[in-house]
KEPA-499356 format. One line per field, with one value per residue (C-alpha): residue in three letters; x, y, z. Coordinates in nm, 3 decimals. Each point is the difference from the previous one (the first is absolute). Example, Ala and Ser with C-alpha at 12.3 -4.5 7.8 and 13.67 -1.06 7.14 Angstrom:
# KEPA-499356
res: ala|ser
u: 1.230|0.137
v: -0.450|0.344
w: 0.780|-0.066
//
This chain:
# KEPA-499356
res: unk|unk|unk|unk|unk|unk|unk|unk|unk|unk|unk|unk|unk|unk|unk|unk|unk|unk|unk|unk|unk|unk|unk|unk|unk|unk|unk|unk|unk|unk|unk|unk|unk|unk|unk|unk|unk|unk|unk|unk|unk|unk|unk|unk|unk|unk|unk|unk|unk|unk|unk|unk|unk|unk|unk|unk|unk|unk|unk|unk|unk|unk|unk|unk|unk|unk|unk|unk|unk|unk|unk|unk|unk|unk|unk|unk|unk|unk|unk|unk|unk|unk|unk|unk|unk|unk|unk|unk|unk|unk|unk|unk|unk|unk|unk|unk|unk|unk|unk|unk|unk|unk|unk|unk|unk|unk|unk|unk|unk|unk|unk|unk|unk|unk|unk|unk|unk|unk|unk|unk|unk|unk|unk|unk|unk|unk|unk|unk|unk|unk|unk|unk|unk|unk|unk|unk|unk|unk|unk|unk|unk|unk|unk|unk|unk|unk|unk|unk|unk|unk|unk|unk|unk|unk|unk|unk|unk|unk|unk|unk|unk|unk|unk|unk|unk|unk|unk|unk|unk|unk|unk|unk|unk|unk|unk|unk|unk|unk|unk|unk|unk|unk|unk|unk|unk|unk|unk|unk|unk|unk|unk|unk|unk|unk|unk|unk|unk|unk|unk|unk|unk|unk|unk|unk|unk|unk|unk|unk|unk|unk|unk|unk|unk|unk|unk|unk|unk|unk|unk|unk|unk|unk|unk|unk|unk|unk|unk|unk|unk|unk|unk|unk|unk|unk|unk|unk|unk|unk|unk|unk|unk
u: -4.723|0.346|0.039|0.322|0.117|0.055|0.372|0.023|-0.285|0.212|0.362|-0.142|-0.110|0.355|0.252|0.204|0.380|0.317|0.103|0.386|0.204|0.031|0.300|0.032|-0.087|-0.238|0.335|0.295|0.221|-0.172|0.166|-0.275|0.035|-0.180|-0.251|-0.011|-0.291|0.167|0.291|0.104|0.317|0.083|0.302|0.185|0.092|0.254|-0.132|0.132|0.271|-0.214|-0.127|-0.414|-0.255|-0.290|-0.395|-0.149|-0.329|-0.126|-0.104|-0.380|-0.004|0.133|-0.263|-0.235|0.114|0.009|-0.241|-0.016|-0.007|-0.028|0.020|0.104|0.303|0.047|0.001|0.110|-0.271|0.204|-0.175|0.021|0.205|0.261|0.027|0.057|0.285|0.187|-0.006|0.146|0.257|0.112|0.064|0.205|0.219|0.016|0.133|0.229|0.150|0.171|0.122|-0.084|-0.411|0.007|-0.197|-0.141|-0.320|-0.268|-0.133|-0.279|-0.074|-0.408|-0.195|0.151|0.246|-0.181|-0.168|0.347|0.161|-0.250|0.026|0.418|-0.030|-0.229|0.278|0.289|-0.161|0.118|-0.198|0.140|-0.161|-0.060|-0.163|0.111|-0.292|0.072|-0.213|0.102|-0.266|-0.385|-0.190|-0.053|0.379|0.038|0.253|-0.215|-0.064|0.309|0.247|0.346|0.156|-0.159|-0.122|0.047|-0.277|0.152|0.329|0.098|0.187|0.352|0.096|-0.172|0.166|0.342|0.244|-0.232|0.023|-0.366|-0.159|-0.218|-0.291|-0.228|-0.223|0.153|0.330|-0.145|0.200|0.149|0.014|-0.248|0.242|0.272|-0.100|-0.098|0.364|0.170|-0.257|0.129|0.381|-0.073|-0.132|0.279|-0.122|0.161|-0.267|-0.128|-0.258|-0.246|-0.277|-0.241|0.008|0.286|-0.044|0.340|-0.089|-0.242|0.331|0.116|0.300|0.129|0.288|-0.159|-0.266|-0.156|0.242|-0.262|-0.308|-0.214|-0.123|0.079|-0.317|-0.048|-0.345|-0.231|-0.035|-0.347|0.043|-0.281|-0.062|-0.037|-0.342|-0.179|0.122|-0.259|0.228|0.008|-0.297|-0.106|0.220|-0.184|0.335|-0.111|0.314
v: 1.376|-0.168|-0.128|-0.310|0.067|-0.315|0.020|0.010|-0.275|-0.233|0.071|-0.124|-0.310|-0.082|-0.274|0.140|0.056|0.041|0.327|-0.016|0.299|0.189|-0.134|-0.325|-0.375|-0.264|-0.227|0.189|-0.230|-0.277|-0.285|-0.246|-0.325|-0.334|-0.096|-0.417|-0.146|-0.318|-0.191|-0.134|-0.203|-0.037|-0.159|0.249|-0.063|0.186|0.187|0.251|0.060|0.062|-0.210|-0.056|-0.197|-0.135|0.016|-0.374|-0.099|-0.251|-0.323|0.121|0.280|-0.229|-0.238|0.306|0.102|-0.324|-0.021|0.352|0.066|0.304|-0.069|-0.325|0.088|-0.084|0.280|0.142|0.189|0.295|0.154|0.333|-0.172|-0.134|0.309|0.168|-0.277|0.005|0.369|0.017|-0.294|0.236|0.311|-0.238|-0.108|0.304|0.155|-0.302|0.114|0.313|0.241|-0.213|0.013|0.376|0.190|0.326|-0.061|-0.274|-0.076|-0.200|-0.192|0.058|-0.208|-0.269|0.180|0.257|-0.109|-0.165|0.320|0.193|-0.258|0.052|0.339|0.001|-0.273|0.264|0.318|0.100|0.234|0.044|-0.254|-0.042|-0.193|-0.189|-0.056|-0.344|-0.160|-0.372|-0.243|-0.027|-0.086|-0.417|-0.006|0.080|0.240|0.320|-0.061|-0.262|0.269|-0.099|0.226|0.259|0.348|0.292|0.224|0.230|0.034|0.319|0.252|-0.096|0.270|-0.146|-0.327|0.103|-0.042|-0.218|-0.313|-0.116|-0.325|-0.137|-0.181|-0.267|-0.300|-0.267|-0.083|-0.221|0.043|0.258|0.226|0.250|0.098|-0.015|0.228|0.238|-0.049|0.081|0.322|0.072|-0.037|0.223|0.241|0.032|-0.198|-0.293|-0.303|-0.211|-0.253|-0.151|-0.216|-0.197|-0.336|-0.151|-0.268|-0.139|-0.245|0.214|0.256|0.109|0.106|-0.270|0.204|0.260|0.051|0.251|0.138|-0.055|-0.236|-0.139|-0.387|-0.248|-0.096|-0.182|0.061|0.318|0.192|0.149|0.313|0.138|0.371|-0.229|-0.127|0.287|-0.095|-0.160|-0.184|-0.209|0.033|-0.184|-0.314|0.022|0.051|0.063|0.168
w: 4.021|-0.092|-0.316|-0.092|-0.339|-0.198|-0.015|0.377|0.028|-0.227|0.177|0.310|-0.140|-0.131|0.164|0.281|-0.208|0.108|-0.158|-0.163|-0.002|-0.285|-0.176|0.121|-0.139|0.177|-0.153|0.183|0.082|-0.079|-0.222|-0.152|0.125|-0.187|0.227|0.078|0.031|0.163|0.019|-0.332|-0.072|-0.377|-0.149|-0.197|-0.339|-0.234|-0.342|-0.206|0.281|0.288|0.294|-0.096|0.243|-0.196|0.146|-0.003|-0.063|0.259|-0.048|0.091|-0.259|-0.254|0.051|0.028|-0.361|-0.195|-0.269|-0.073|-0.396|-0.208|-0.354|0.018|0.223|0.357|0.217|0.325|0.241|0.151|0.333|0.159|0.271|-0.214|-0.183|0.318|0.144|-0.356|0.032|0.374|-0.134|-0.315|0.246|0.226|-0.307|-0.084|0.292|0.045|-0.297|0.146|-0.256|-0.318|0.116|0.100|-0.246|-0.047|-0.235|-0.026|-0.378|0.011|-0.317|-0.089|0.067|0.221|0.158|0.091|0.319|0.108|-0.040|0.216|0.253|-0.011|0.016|0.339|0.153|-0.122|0.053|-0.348|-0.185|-0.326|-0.198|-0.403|-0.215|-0.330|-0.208|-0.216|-0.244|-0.035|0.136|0.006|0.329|-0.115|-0.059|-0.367|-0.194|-0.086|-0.392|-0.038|0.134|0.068|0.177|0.274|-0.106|0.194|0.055|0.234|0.152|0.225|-0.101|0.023|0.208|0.265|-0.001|-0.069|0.256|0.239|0.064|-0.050|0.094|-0.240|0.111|-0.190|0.111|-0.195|-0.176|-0.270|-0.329|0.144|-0.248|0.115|0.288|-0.208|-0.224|0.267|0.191|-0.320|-0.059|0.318|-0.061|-0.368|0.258|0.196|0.328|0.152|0.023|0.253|-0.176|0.368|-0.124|0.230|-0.232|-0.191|-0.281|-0.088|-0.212|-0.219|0.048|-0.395|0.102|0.257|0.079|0.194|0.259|0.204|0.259|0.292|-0.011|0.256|-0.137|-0.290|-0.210|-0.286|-0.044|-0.094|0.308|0.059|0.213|0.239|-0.203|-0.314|0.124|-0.157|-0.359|-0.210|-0.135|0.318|0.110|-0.305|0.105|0.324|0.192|0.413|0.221
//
């Protein structure tokens, strides 16, 4: 009688692998490239010294999105596709960029930048990301008990930002001062700053003089991202992405 231990039972039910010498990456030699999804041409425009290309919203989507109100406001539906085509259009900046968008660190600012910043990482194979954690607005759109300015309730260390250049990642540039405040954390720290934000509001800007070194589309409105379905908060205003 022959009995199959468990271990051995399981092993053979496991994917055929390519083993990798000991000592050796899966990423040797391998340079990340952005990955197109199709042929795009953009007319470059000049900010904050660099050559930017801007994500549009088509004429469908826009019609698509009219009508859409939370709290009176008008806002802008945000899909998983769009997040995914300002993302590939931010690493392309970025890499345009040469020596001023190398960086060594990616910051995402909780909670919108977070998923943003994950998504960067995959399309830079960069695995050295933090986290700023920022108090400043509610889910509906208002200032957390009339505040301000944006409180920090965690920052790393700054040992581990200083010295790197570290690029800063948050869904929207609305006032702007939440990613200020976290570029000049980062500068107090010791870090050189790169602020990357999916959405840029110039108009509701406070300090029209500055902008986010990289962003991906020009908005107005309040944008309405996919991972903020599961807030009550909107899914009181019966928002559908």
């Amino acid at each position: 009688m022959f009995f199959v231990l468990p271990w051995a039972l399981a092993a053979s039910r496991l994917p055929n692998v390519k083993s990798i010498p000991l000592g050796e990456s899966r990423f040797a030699d391998r340079t990340p490239d952005v990955p197109h999804t199709r042929a795009r041409s953009r007319a470059p425009r000049a900010a904050c010294g660099r050559q930017l290309m801007r994500h549009s919203t088509d004429a469908g989507q826009q019609a698509e999105q009219g009508g859409k109100t939370i709290g009176g406001a008008e806002c802008e539906l945000c899909s998983w596709k769009q997040v995914e085509e300002m993302v590939l259009d931010l690493a392309e900046q970025i890499k345009a960029a040469g020596p001023e968008g190398r960086f060594d660190a990616i910051m995402g600012i909780t909670r919108g930048g977070m998923v943003p910043a994950v998504l960067l990482a995959q399309v830079f194979e960069n695995r050295n990301i933090m986290t700023a954690t920022v108090l400043f607005y509610t889910d509906d759109g208002a200032k957390f008990y009339g505040m301000t300015e944006p409180r920090f309730l965690y920052f790393p260390e700054n040992n581990l930002v200083d010295d790197l250049r570290v690029l800063i990642i948050d869904d929207v540039w609305d006032s702007g001062r939440t990613s200020r405040a976290v570029r000049d954390r980062v500068i107090r720290a010791g870090g050189t700053p790169i602020v990357c934000t999916l959405h840029f509001k110039p108009t509701k800007n406070a300090a029209p003089d500055e902008r986010p070194d990289f962003y991906a589309s020009i908005t107005d409105n309040w944008v309405v991202y996919p991972w903020e379905r599961l807030s009550p908060a909107f899914q009181a205003q019966s928002v559908e992405l």
